[in-house]
ChimeraX commands (.cxc) that place a marker at each C-alpha (Angstrom):
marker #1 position -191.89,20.72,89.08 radius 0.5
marker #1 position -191.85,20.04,92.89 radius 0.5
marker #1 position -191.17,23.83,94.30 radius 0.5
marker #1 position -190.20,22.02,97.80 radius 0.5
marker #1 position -187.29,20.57,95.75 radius 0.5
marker #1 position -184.10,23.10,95.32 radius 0.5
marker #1 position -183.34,23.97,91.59 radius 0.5
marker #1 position -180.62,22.41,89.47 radius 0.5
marker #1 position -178.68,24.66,87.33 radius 0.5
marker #1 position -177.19,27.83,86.39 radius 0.5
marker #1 position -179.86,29.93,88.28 radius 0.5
marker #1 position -179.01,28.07,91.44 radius 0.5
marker #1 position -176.45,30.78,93.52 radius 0.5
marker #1 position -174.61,28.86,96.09 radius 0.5
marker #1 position -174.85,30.17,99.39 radius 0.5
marker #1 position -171.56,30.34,101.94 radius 0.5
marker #1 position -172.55,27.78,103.81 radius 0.5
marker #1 position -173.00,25.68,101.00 radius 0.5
marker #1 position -176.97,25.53,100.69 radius 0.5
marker #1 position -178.20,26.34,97.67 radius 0.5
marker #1 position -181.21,29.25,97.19 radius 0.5
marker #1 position -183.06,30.27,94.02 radius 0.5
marker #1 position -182.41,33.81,92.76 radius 0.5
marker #1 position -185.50,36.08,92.89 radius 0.5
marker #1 position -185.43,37.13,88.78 radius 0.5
marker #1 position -186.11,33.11,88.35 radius 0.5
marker #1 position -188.95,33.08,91.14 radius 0.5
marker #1 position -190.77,36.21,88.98 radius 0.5
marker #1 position -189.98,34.23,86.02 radius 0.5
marker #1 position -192.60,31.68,86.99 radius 0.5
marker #1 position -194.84,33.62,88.77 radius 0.5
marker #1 position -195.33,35.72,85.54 radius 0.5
marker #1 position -195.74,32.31,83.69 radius 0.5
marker #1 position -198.63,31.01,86.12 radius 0.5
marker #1 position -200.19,34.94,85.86 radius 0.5
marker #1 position -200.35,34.50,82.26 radius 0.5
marker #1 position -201.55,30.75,81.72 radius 0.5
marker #1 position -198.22,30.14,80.38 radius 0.5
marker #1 position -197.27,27.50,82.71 radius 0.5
marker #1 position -199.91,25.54,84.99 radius 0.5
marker #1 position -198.55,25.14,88.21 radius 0.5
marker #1 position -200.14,21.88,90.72 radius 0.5
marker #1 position -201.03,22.93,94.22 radius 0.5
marker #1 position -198.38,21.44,97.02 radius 0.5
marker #1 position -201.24,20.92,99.11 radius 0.5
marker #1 position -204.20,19.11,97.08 radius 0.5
marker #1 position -203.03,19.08,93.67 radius 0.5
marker #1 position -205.58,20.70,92.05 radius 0.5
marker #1 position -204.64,23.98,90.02 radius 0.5
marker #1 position -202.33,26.68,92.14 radius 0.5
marker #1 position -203.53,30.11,91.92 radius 0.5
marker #1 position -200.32,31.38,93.53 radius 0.5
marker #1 position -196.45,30.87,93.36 radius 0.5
marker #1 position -195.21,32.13,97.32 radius 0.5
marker #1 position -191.31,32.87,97.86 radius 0.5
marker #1 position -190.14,31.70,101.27 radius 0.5
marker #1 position -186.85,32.40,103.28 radius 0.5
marker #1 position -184.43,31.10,105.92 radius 0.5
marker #1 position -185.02,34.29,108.36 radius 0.5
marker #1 position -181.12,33.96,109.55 radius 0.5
marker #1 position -180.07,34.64,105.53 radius 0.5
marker #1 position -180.66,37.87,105.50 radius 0.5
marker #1 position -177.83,38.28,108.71 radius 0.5
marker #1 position -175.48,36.20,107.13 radius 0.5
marker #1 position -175.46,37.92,103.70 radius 0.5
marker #1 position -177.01,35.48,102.43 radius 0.5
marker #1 position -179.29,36.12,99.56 radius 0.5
marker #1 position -182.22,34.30,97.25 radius 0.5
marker #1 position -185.46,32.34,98.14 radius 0.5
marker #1 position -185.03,28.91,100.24 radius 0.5
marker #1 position -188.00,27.25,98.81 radius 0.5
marker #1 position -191.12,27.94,96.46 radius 0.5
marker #1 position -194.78,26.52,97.89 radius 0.5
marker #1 position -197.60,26.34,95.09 radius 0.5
marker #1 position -200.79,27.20,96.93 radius 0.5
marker #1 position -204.86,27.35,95.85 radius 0.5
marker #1 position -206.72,30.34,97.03 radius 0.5
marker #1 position -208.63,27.09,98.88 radius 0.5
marker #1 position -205.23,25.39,100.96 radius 0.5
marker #1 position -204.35,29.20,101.79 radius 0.5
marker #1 position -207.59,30.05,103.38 radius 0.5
marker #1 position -207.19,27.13,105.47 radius 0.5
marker #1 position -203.79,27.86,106.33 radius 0.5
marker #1 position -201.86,25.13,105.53 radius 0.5
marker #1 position -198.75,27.08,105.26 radius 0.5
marker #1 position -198.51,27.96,108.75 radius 0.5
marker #1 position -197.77,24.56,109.77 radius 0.5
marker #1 position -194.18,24.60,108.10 radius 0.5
marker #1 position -193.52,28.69,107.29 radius 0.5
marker #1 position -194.82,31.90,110.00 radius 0.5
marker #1 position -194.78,35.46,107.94 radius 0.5
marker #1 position -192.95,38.21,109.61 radius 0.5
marker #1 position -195.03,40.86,111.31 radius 0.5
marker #1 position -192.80,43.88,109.97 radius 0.5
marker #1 position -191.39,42.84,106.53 radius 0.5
marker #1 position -194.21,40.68,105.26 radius 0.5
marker #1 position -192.56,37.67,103.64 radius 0.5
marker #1 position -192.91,34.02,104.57 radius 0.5
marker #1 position -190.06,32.50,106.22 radius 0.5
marker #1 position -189.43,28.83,107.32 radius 0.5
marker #1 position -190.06,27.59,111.20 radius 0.5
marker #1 position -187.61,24.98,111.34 radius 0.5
marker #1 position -184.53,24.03,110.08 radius 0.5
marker #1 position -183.67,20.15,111.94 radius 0.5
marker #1 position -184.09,21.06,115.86 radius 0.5
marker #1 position -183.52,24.74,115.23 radius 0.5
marker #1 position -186.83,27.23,115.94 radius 0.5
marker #1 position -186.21,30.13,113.48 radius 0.5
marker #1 position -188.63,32.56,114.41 radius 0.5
marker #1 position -187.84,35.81,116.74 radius 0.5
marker #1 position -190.98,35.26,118.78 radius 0.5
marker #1 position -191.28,39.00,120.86 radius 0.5
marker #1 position -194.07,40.76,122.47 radius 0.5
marker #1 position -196.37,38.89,121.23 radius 0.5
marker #1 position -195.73,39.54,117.68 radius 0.5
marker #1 position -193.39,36.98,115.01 radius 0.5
marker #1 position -190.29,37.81,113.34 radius 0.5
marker #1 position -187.49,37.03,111.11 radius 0.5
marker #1 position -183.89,37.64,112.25 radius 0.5
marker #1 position -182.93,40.77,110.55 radius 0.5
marker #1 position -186.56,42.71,112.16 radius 0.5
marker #1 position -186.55,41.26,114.87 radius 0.5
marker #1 position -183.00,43.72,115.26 radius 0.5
marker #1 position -185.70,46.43,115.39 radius 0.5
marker #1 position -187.16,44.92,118.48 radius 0.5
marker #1 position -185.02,43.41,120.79 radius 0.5
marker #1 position -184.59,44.61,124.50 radius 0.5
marker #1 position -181.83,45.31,126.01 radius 0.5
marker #1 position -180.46,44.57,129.57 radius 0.5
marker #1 position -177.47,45.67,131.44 radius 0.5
marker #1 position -174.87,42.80,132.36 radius 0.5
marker #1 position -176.43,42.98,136.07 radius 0.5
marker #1 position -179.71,41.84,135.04 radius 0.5
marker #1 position -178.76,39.27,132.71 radius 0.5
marker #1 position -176.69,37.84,135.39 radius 0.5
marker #1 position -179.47,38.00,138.00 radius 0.5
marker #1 position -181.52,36.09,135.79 radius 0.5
marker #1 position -179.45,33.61,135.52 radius 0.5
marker #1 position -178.75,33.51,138.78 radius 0.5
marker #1 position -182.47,32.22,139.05 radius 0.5
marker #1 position -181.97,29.69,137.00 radius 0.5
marker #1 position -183.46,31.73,133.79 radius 0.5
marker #1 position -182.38,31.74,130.51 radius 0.5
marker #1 position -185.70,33.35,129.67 radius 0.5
marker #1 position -183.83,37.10,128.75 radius 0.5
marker #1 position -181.76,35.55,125.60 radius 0.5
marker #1 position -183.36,35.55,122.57 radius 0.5
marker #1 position -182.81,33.05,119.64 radius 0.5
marker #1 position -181.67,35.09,116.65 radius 0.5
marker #1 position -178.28,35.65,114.42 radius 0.5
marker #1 position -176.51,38.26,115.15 radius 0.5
marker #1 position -174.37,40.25,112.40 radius 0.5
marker #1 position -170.74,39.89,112.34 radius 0.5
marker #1 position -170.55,43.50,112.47 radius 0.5
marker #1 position -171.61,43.22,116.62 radius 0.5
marker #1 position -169.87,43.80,119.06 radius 0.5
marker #1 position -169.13,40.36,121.37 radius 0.5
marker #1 position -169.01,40.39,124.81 radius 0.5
marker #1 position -169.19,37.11,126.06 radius 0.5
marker #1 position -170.34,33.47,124.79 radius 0.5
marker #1 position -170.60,30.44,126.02 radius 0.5
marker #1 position -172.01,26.82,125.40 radius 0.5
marker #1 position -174.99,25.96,127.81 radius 0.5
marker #1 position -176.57,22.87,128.35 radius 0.5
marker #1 position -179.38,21.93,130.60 radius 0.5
marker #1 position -178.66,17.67,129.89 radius 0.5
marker #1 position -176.67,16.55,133.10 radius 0.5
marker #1 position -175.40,13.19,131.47 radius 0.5
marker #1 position -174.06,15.53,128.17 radius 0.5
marker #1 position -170.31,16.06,128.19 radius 0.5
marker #1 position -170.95,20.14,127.52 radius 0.5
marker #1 position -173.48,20.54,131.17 radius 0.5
marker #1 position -173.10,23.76,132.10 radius 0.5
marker #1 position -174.28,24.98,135.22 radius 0.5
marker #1 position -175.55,28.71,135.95 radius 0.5
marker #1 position -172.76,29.48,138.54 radius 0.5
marker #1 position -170.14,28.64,135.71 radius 0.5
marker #1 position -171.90,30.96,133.41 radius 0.5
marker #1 position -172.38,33.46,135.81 radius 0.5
marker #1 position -168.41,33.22,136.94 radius 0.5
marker #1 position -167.56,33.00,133.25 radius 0.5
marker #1 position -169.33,36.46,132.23 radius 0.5
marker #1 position -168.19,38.00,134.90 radius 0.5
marker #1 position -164.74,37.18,134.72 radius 0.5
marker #1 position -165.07,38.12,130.79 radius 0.5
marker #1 position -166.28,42.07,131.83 radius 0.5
marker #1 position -163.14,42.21,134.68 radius 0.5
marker #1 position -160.93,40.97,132.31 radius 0.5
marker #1 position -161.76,43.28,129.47 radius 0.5
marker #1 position -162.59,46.17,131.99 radius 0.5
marker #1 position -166.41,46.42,131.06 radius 0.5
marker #1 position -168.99,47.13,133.62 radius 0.5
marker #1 position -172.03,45.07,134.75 radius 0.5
marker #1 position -174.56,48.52,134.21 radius 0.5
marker #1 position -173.89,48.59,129.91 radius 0.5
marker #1 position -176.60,47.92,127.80 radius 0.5
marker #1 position -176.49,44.58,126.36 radius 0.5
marker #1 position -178.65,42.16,123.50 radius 0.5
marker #1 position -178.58,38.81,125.30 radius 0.5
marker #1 position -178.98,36.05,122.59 radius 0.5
marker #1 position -179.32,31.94,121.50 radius 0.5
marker #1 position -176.83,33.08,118.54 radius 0.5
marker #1 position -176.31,28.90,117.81 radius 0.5
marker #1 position -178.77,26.35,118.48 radius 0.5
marker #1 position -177.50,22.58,118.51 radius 0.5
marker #1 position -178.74,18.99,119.38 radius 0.5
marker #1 position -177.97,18.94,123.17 radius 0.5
marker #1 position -177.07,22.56,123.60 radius 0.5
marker #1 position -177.22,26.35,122.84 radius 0.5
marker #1 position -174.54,28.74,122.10 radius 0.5
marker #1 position -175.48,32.02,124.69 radius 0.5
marker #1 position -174.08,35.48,123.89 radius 0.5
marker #1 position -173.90,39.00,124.80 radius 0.5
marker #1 position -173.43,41.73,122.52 radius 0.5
marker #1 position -173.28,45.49,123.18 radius 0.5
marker #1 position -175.83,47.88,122.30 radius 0.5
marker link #1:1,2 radius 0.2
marker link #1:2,3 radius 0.2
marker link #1:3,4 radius 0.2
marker link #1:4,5 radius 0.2
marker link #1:5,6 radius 0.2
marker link #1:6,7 radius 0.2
marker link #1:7,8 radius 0.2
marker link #1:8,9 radius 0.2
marker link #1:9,10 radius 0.2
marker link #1:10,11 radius 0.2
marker link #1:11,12 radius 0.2
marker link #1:12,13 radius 0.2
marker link #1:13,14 radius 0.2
marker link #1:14,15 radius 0.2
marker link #1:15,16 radius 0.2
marker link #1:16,17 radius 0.2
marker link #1:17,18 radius 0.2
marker link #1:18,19 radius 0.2
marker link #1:19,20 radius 0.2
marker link #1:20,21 radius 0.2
marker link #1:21,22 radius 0.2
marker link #1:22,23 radius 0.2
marker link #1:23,24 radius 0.2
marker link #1:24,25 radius 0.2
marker link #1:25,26 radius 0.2
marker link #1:26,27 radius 0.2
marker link #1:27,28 radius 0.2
marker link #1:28,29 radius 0.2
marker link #1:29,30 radius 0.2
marker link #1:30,31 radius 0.2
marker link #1:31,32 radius 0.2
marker link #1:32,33 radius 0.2
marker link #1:33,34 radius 0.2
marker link #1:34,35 radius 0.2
marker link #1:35,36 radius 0.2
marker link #1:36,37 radius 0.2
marker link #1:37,38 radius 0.2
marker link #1:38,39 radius 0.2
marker link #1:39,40 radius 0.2
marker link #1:40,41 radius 0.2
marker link #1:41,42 radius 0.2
marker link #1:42,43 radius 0.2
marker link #1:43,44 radius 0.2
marker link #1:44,45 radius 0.2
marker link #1:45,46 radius 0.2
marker link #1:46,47 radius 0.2
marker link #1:47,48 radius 0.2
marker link #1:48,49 radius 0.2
marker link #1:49,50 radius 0.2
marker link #1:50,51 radius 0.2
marker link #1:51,52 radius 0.2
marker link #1:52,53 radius 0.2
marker link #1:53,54 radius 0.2
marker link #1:54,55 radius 0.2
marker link #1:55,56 radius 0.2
marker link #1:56,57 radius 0.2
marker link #1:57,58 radius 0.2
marker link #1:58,59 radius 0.2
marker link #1:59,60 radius 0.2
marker link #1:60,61 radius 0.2
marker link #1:61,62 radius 0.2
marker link #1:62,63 radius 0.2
marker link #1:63,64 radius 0.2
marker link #1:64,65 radius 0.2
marker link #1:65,66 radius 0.2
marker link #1:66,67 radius 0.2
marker link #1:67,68 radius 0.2
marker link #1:68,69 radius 0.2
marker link #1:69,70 radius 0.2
marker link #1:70,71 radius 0.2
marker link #1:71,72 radius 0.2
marker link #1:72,73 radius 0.2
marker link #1:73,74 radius 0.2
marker link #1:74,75 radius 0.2
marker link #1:75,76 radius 0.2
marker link #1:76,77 radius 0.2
marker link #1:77,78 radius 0.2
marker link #1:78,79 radius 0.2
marker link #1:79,80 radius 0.2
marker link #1:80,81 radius 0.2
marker link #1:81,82 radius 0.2
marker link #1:82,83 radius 0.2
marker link #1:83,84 radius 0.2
marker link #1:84,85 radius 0.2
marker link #1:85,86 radius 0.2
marker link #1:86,87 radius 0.2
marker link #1:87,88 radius 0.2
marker link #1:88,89 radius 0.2
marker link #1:89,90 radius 0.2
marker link #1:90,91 radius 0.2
marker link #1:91,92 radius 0.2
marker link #1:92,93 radius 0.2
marker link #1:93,94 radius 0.2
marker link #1:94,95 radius 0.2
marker link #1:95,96 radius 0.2
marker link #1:96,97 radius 0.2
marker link #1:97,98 radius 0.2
marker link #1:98,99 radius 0.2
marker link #1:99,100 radius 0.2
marker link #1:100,101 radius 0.2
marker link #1:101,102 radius 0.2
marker link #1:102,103 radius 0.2
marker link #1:103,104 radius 0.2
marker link #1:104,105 radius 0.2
marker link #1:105,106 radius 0.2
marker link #1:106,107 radius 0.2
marker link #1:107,108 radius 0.2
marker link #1:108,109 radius 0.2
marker link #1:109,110 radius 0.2
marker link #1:110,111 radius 0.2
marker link #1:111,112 radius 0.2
marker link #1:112,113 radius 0.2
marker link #1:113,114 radius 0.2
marker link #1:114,115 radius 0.2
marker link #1:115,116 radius 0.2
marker link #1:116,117 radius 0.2
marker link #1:117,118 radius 0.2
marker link #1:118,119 radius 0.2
marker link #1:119,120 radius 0.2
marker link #1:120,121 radius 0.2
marker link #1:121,122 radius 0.2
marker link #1:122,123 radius 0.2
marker link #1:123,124 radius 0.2
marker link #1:124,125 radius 0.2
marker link #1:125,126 radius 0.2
marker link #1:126,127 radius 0.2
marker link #1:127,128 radius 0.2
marker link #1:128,129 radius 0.2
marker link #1:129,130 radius 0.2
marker link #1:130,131 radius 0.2
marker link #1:131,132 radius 0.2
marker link #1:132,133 radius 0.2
marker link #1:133,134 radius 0.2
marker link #1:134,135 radius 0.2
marker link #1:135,136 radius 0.2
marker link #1:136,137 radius 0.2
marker link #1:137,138 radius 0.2
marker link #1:138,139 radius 0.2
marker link #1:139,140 radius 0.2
marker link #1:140,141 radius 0.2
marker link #1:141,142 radius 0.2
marker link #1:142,143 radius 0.2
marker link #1:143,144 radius 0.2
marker link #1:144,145 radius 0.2
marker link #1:145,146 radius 0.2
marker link #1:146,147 radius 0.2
marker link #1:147,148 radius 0.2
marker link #1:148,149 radius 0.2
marker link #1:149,150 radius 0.2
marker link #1:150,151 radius 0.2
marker link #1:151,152 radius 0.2
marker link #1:152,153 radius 0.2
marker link #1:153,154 radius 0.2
marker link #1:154,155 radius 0.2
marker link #1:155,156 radius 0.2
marker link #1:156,157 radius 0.2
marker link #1:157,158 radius 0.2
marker link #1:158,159 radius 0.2
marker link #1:159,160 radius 0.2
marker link #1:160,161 radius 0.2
marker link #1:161,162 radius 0.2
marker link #1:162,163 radius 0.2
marker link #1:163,164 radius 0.2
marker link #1:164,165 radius 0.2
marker link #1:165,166 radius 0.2
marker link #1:166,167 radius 0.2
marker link #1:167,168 radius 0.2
marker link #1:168,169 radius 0.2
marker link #1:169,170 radius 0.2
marker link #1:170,171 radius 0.2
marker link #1:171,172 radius 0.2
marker link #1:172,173 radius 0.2
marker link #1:173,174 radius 0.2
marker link #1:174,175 radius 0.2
marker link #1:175,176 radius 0.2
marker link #1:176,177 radius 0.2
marker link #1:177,178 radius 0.2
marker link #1:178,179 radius 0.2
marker link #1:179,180 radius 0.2
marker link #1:180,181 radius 0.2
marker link #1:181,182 radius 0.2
marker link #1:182,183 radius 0.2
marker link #1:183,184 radius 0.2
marker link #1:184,185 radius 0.2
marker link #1:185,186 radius 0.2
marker link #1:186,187 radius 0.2
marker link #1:187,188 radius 0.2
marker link #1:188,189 radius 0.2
marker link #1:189,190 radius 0.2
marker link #1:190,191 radius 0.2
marker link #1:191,192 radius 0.2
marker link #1:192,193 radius 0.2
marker link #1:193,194 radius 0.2
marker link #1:194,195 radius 0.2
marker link #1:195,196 radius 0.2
marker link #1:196,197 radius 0.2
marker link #1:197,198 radius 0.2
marker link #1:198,199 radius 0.2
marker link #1:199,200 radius 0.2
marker link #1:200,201 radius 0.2
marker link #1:201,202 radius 0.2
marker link #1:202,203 radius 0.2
marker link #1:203,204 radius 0.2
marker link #1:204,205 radius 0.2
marker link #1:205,206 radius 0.2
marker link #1:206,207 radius 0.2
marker link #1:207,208 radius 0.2
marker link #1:208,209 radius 0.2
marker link #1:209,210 radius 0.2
marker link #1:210,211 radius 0.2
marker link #1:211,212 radius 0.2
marker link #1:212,213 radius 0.2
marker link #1:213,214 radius 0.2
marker link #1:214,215 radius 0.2
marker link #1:215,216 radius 0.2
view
C-alpha cells in the first residue's frame, strides 16, 4: 500500500477543511503489524524491506483542531541514515514528530532562532514587539518581524491586512498603506503603539500574504 496515498474508508476522519487524515489507532495498527512480521511493508525510498512505519503532520493541524496523521512514509534504517526524509518533512525541535515542509507555495515550518518548529511550539517561542516597532520596521521596508505560523482562533486580532510585494498584482500594497492602515486600526479601537504584540504571515497565497497582529 502506497503510505504517500491518503486512506479510503471508515478509518479516514474528515478534517474541516475537507482534507482527509488517518487516525492514529490505524497508524499503530500497522506499525504493530511490520514489528511483528505480520505485514511486510516496501521502503518509499528504494523499495527494499522498511524497517520503520513514520507518522507525519501538517504543523498548522494542531491550531486548527485538526487532528490525525497527514501522511505515512515507509523508511529502511539505510534511506533514513541518509536522510531522505528531510527533503519533503523537517522534525520539530520541541515536540519531536515529523511534519511536512510544504503544502503548494506555502513554507510550513516556524523557522526561529535558529532552531525548527511546528505551529502549535513554535507558540512557545515567538517574540513579541510593541506596535511601534513593528511599524518602524516596516517603515524600512521590512517585513522581516512577522512570522509565518497559524494563529488560534482563540487570539486576540489587532490588525490584518493583505500585502503584496508584485507591483503589476491587483492586491500591491505598499508599506505607507500598511503603516496608515495599522495605525488607523489602534486610534480607532483606542489601543496604543507601546502593547506587546505577535506579528504574523497568518495566510500565505500565490501572489500575496495575509499580515497580522495579535496581542500578547
Amino acid at each position: 500500500m502506497d503510505s504517500h496515498n491518503f486512506l479510503k474508508g471508515e478509518n479516514i476522519m474528515y478534517c474541516p477543511d475537507t482534507l482527509e487524515r488517518m487516525h492514529e489507532k490505524l497508524h499503530q495498527e500497522r506499525v504493530q503489524a511490520l514489528e511483528s512480521g505480520q505485514e511486510e511493508v516496501t521502503c518509499d525510498y528504494c523499495g527494499n524491506k522498511a524497517d520503520h512505519i513514520i507518522p507525519v503532520y501538517n504543523p498548522a493541524d494542531a491550531l486548527r483542531e485538526v487532528e490525525g496523521i497527514y501522511c505515512e512514509v515507509n523508511i529502511c534504517e539505510k534511506c533514513e541514515d541518509k536522510g531522505y526524509l528531510y527533503e519533503e518533512y523537517f522534525i520539530c525541535d520541541e515536540c519531536g514528530e515529523w511534519f511536512i515542509l510544504n503544502h503548494s507555495w506555502d513554507s510550513l515550518v516556524v523557522n526561529l532562532n535558529g532552531s525548527q518548529y511546528c505551529h502549535k511550539c513554535a507558540l512557545n517561542h515567538l517574540p513579541t514587539y510593541t506596535i511601534q516597532e513593528v511599524l518602524d520596521s516596516l517603515s524600512n521596508g521590512e517585513t522581516n518581524l512577522f512570522n509565518r505560523i497559524n494563529v488560534p482562533d482563540s487570539a486576540n486580532l489587532v490588525w490584518e491586512g493583505e500585502f503584496s510585494q508584485y507591483s503589476d498584482f491587483p492586491g500591491h500594497t505598499s508599506f505607507d498603506s500598511l503603516i496608515r492602515s495599522i495605525k488607523d486600526k489602534c486610534e480607532e479601537d483606542d489601543i496604543s503603539l507601546e502593547t506587546q504584540v505577535y506579528s504574523v504571515v497568518s495566510h500565505t497565497y500565490q501572489f500575496s500574504v495575509c499580515l497580522s497582529i495579535f496581542s500578547v
